[in-house]
C-alpha positions as CSV (number, residue, x, y, z in Angstrom):
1,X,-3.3,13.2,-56.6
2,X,-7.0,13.2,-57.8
3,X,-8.6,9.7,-57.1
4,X,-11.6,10.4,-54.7
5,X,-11.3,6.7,-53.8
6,X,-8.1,6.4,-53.5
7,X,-5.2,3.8,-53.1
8,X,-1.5,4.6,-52.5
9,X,0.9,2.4,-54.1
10,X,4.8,3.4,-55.1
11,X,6.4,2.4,-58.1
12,X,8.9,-0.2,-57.6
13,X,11.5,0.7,-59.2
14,X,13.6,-2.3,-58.8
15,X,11.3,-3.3,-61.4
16,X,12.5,-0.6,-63.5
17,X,14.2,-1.6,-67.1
18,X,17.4,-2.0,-66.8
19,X,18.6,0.9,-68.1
20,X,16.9,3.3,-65.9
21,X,16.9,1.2,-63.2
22,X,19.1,3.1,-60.6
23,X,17.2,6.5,-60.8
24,X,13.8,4.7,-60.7
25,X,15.2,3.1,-57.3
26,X,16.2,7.1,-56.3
27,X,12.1,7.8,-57.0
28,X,10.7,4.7,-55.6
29,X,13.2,5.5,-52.1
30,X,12.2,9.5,-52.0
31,X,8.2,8.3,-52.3
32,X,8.8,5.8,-49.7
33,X,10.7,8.3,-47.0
34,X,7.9,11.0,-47.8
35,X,4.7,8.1,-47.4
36,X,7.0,6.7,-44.0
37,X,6.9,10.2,-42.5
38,X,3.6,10.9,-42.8
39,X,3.2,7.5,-41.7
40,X,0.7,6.5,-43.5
41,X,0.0,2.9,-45.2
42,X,1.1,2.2,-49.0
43,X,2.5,-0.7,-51.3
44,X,4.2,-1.3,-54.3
45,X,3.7,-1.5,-57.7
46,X,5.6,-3.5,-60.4
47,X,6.8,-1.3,-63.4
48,X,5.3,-4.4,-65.6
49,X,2.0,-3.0,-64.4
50,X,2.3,-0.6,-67.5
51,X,-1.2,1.6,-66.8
52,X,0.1,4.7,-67.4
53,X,2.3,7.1,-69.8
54,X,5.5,6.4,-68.2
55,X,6.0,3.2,-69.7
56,X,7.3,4.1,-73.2
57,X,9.1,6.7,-71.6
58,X,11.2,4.2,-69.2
59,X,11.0,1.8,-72.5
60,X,13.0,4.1,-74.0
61,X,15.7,5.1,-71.4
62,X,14.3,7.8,-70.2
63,X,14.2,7.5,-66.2
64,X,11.0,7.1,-65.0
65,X,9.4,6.6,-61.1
66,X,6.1,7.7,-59.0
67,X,3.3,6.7,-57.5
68,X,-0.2,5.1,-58.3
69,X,-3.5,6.3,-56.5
70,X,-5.9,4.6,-58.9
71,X,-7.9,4.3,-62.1
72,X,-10.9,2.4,-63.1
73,X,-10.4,-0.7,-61.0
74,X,-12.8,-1.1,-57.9
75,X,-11.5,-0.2,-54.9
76,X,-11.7,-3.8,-52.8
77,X,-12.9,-4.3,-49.0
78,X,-9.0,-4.6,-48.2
79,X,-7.8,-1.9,-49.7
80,X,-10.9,0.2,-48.2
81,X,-9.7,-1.8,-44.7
82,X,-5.8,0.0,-45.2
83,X,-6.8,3.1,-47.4
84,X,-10.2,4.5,-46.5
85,X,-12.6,5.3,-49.0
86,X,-15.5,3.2,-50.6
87,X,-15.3,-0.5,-51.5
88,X,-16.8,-1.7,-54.2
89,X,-16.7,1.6,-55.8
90,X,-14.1,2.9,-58.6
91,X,-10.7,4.4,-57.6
92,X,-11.0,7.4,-59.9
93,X,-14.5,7.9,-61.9
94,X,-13.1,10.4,-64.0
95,X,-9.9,8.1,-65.4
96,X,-10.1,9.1,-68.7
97,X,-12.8,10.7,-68.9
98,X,-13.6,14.9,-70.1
99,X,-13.8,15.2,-65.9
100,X,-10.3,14.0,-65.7
């Protein structure tokens, strides 16, 4: 995970496609165990969210699940309250970018 400022979110994977639905629920389950043990705070992010190169990978059957620590969005005063970090500053500066 390389976000400086960043957020922990889990894929939902009951928001999976269909057809890889069940093994996206096996990811979303083993993420969740790991972030409860280390007890620390997370949510969950819809599969519809589609920022990322998993997408046409679960678009096309192939099972798909992980986590999301951030991109270019700014990092909010609640999410600085739960995560840490820097509000009003971006999740990951280098999203995209030659540094990434």
């Amino acid at each position: 995970v390389a976000s400086p400022n960043y957020i922990r979110f889990v894929l939902d994977g009951n928001t999976a496609p269909v057809a890889t639905r069940d093994q996206a629920v096996i990811s979303m389950n083993t993420f969740e165990t790991y972030l409860q043990y280390l007890n620390v705070p997370y949510g969950k992010l819809d599969f519809a969210f589609g920022r990322s190169d998993f997408v046409p990978f679960a678009d096309a059957g192939v099972p798909a699940g992980g986590l999301f620590t951030g991109a270019d969005q700014t990092k909010t005063d609640a999410e600085r309250a739960v995560h840490g970090g820097f509000a009003n500053a971006i999740l990951d500066p280098c999203y995209h970018k030659a540094c990434d």
